[in-house]
C-alpha positions in Angstrom: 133.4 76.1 38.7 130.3 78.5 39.7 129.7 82.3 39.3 129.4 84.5 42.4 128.9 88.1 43.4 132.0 89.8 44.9 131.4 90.6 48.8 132.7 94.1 47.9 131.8 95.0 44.4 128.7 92.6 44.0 130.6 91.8 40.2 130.3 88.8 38.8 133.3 86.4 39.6 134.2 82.5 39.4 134.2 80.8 42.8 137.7 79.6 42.1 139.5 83.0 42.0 141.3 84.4 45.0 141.5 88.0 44.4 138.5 89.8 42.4 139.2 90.9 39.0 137.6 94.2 39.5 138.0 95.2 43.2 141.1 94.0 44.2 139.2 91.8 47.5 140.8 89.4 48.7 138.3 86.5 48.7 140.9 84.3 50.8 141.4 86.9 53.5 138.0 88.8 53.7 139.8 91.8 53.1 140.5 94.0 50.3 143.7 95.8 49.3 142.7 98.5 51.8 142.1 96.4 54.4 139.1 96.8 54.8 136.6 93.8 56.3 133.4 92.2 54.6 131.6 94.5 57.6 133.3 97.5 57.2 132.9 97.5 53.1 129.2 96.6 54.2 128.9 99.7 56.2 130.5 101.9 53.4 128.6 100.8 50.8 125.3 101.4 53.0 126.9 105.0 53.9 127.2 105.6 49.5 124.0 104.5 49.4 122.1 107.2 51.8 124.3 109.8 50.5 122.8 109.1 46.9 119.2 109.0 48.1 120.2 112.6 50.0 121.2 113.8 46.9 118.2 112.9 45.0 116.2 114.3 47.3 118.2 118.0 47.4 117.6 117.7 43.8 113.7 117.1 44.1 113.7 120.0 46.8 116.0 122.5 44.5 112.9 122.0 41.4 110.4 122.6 44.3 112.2 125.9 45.0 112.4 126.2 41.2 108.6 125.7 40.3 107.8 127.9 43.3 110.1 130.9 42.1 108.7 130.9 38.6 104.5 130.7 40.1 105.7 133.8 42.1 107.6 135.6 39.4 104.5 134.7 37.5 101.8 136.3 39.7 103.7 139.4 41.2 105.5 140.6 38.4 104.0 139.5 35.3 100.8 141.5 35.7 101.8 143.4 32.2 100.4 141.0 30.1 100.5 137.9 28.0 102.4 138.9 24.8 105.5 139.8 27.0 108.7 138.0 26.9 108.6 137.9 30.8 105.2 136.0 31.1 107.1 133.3 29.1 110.2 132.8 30.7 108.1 132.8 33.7 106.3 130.3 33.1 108.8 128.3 31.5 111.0 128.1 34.9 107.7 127.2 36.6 107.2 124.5 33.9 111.3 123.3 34.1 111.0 123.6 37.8 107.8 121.3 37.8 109.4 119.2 35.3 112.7 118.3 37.4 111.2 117.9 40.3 108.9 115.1 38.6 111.8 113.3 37.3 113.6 113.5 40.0 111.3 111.8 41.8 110.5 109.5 39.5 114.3 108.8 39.6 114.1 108.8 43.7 111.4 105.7 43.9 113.0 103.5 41.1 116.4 104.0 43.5 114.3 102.9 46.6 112.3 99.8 44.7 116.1 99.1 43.6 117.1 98.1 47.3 
């Protein structure tokens, strides 16, 4: 008795089961309970996976927008001074901004290393 990877789910399975514990594929048919084919979960699974690295990179673009918004608040409004609650908050969404987009990226190479 060996261990494989599930065609559909890639989960850990004996060779000697029929149906996957945690998918529901049919390992006898090459289809799973929706009928789909090893091809066809292939292709959906691919499709899932280019939607999540679109995501990340909305994400990266929306702290962009947000680090950019803060730098211009920053230098065309907060001219009053440096003890004002403005200049702060300011600076902090340029900081938070700059800060989510670096982890977003971050998170957006370790999902590309991770193919």
């Amino acid at each position: 008795m060996a261990i494989i990877n599930c065609p559909s789910c890639d989960a850990r399975i004996s060779d000697k089961s029929k149906v996957c514990s945690h998918c529901q594929f049919n390992l006898v048919s090459g289809k799973d309970t929706e009928g789909l084919t090893e091809e066809q979960i292939a292709s959906k699974a691919k499709l899932a996976r280019m939607k999540k690295r679109y995501s990340l990179q909305m994400q990266a673009m929306s702290g962009i927008i947000v680090f950019l918004l803060g730098i211009m608040l920053w230098y065309f409004v907060g001219q009053r001074g440096l003890d004002s609650l403005s200049h702060y908050l300011q600076l902090g969404l340029a900081l938070a901004g700059g800060i989510w987009y670096l982890v977003t990226r971050v998170r957006l190479i370790s999902f590309k290393k991770s193919a």
